[in-house]
N, C-alpha and C positions, 0 to 999 in steps of 0.2 A: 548656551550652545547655539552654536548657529544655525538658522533653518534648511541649509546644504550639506551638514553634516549628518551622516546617517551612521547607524553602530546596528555591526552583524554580530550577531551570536554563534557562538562557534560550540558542538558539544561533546562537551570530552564522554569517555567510551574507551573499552577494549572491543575489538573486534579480533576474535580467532575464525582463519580463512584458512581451510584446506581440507581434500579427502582424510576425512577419520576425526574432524575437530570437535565431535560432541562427543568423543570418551575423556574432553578435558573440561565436560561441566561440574562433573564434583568437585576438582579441582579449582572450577570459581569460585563454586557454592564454599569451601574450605576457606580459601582466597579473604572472604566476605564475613567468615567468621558466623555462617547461620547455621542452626541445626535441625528448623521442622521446615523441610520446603513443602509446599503448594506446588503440584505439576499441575498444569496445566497443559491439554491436549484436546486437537483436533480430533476426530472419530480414526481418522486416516491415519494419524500417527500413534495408533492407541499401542501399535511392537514396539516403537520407538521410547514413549513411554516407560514401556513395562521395562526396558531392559535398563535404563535411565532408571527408574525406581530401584532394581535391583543394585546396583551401580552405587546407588547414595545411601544403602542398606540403612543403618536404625537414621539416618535424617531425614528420610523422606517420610513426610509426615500422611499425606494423601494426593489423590489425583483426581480432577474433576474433569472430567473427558467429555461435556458437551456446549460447548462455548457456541452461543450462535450470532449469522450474520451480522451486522451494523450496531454490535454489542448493544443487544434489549435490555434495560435498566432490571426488569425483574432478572435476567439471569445472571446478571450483576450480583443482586443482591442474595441468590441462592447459594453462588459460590463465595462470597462474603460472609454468610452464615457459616459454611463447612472448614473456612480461614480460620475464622475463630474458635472453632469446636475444636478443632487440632491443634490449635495454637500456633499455628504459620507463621515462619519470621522471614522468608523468601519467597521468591517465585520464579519456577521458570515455566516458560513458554512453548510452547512444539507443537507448532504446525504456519497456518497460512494467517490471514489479516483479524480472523474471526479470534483464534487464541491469544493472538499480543497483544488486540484491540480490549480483550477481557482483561487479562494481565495489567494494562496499563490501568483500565478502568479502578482496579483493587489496589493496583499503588497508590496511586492519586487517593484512593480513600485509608489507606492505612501505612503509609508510608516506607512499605515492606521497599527490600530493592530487588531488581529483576533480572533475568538472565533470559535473552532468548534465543530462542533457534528455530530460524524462520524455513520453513519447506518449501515456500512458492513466491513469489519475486514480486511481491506489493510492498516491500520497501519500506512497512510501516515500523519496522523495527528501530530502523535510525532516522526517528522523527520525536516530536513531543507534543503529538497532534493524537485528537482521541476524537470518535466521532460515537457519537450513544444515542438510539432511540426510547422513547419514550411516548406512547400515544402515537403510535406512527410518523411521530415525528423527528428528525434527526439535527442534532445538534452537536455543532462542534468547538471543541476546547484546545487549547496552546497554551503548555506550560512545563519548563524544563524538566519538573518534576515527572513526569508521564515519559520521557525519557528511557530505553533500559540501559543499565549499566555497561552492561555486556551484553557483546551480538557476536554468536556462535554460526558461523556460516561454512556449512558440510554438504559438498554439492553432490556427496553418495545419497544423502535423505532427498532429493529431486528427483534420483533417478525413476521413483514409483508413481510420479506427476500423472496423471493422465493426460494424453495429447494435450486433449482442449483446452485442458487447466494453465499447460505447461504455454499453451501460445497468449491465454487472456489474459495470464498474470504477467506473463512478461510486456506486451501491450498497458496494463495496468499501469506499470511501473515507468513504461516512455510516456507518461502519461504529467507524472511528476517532473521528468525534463522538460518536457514541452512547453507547461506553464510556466517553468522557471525562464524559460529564455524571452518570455513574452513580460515576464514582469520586468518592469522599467526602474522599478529598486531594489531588483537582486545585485548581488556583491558578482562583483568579477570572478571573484573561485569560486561562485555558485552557478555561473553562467558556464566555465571549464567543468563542473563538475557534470553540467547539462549536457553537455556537448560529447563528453566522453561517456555518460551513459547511455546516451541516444547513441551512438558509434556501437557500441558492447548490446546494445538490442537488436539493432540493424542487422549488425552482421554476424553475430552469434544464434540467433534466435533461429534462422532456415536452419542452420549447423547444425541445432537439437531438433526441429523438428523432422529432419531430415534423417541424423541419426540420434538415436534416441539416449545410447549408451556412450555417447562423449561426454565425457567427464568434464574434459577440459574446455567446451565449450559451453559446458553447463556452470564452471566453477568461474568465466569469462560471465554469464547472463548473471550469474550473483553478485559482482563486483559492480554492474550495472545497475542492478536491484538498490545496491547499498548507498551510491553516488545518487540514485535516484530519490533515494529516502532523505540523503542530506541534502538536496535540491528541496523537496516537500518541506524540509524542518527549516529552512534558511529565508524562502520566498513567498509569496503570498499567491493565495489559490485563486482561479480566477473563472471565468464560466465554466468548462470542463466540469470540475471539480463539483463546482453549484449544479450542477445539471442529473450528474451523477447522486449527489447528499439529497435535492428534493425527490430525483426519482427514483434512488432506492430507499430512502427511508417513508416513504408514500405507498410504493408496492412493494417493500421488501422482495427487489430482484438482487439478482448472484452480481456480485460486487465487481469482481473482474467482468465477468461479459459485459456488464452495461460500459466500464471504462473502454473496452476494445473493441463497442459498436460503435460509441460517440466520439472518438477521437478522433478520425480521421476529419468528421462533419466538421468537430469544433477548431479542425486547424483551418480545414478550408475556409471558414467563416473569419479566423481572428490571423493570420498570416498575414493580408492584401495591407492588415493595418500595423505589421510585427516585421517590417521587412527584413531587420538586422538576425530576429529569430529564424525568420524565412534563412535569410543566407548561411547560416549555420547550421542548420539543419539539412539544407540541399547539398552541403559541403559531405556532411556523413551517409547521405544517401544517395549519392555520387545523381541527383537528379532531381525530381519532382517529389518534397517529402510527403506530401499529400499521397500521391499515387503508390509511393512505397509502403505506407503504414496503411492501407486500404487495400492493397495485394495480401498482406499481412493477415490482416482481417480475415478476408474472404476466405483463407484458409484453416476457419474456424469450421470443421462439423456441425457445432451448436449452433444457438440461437446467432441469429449477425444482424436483426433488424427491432425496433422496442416492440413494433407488432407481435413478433415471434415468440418478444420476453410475455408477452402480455399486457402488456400497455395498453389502453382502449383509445380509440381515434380520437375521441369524442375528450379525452383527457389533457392532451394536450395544448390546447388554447388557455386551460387552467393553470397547468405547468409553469407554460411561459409568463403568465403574468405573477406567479408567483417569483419566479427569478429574476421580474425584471422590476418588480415593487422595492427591492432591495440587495442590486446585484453585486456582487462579489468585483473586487479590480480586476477589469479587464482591455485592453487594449483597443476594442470597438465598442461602441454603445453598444448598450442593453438593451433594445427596444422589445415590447411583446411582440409586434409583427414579425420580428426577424429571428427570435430566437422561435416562433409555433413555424417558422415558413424551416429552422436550421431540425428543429424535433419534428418534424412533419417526414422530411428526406430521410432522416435514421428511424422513421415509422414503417 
């Protein structure tokens, strides 16, 4: 093969989209032919859940309702014990990055198949990317298998988001475009699929925060979410992403805030050298994309600085030379100087 040829992966999926689509998970689970599912759930969706358990009556085998952040290998391994105890032969998923992230982590170890239904817009539903800590340390895997089969997208389960959840995760998620269009070996309908989920964040996202109980602006930010997730599953992660992996699996911070403090710094930084990114991007933000996802930002209540997360001043020159011993593709050099001078500003 020649070395100008490149081969995309494309992953096949059902995807069910619309107000009311999770009364048709039993219907997958039947679909798929399993009969001990594994719920798996968020704390937040523990009604959702319940009514889902009730729903799939003698198939539902149990529900393990405490998945936590940047999926910890020990709690991997608790809810892997309780797979087996019940004899689990599926799995569905309900909630935000913490429950698919677990989910996927148990497929990949037992080959169950998955069904999920994502509540908050990080996209990692339709991807085959798994990120696991371990000794504080976070490590990431790629592999079709990690995949879910089906992706259940009910934009009624968003409506109980909290504000701040509802603006970081969808920041989160333009977070996934944005490296796509900076990578220089993404495929052409992954650079369209960038460009149309940064459009559906842009401009859907004031719409939800502004009014909360639109539906149809919230079932527009999940379409973005999903395009986002196959941008993530298609392209290659690049500073952002790295910046994000060592410093929340380091300080175990909230997975969304740290994507929707760092993103705007890390466009500013990798744009001047992305200019084709640049220009499609200022095309859906009808102006400066820097200043539009940084307006965005700001209108987080929570945390908007690593200070704030808790990050220590004095950690950062560490940071950077850890991400730049071994950095991730990206469009401008890695230097420690420039990446403690890019984490210094979002300090």
């Amino acid at each position: 093969m020649g070395t100008d040829i490149r081969v995309h992966q494309v992953y096949a999926g059902r995807v069910l989209h619309g107000p009311g689509a999770r009364t048709l998970v039993p219907d997958e689970i039947e679909r798929l032919g399993s009969q001990r599912v594994l719920v798996v759930a968020s704390p937040s969706s523990a009604r959702t859940a319940q009514e889902l358990a009730v729903a799939l009556g003698e198939r539902h085998a149990a529900t393990f309702g405490h998945p936590a952040q940047h999926t910890p290998v020990e709690v991997t391994a608790e809810a892997l014990d309780l797979a087996g105890q019940v004899r689990a032969d599926a799995l569905v998923a309900i909630g935000g990055g913490s429950a698919i992230g677990l989910s996927k982590a148990l497929a990949i170890r037992t080959g169950m198949p998955q069904v999920a239904v994502p509540t908050t817009y990080a996209g990692s539903e339709a991807t085959p990317v798994l990120g696991e800590t371990a000794d504080g340390v976070k490590t990431t895997r790629r592999d079709p298998a990690l995949a879910p089969g089906t992706v259940v997208y009910d934009p009624e389960l968003t409506l109980s988001m909290p504000r701040g959840l509802t603006l970081t995760s969808a920041l989160n998620a333009l977070a996934h475009a944005v490296e796509a269009l900076w990578d220089t070996e993404a495929s052409a309908a992954t650079r369209a699929y960038a460009v149309e989920s940064a459009d559906g964040v842009l401009s859907a996202l004031p719409v939800v925060l502004d009014h909360p109980a639109d539906v149809v602006a919230r079932g527009r930010l999940q379409e973005a979410a999903w395009l986002a997730g196959a941008c993530l599953a298609q392209a290659r992660m690049g500073l952002h992403h790295q910046l994000a992996h060592v410093l929340g699996g380091t300080y175990g911070l909230p997975h969304a805030e740290l994507h929707a403090l760092l993103l705007a710094h890390v466009m500013r930084f990798n744009l001047v050298a992305a200019p084709d990114a640049a220009a499609r991007l200022a095309r859906v933000a009808y102006g400066d994309p820097v200043l539009a996802v940084s307006a965005l930002a700001a209108r987080h209540d929570g945390p908007t600085t690593l200070g704030a997360l808790g990050v220590p001043r004095t950690a950062l020159r560490e940071v950077a030379e850890r991400v730049a011993s071994d950095p991730y593709p990206n469009p401008r050099p890695v230097t420690v100087d420039a990446v403690e001078k890019l984490l210094l500003a979002a300090w």
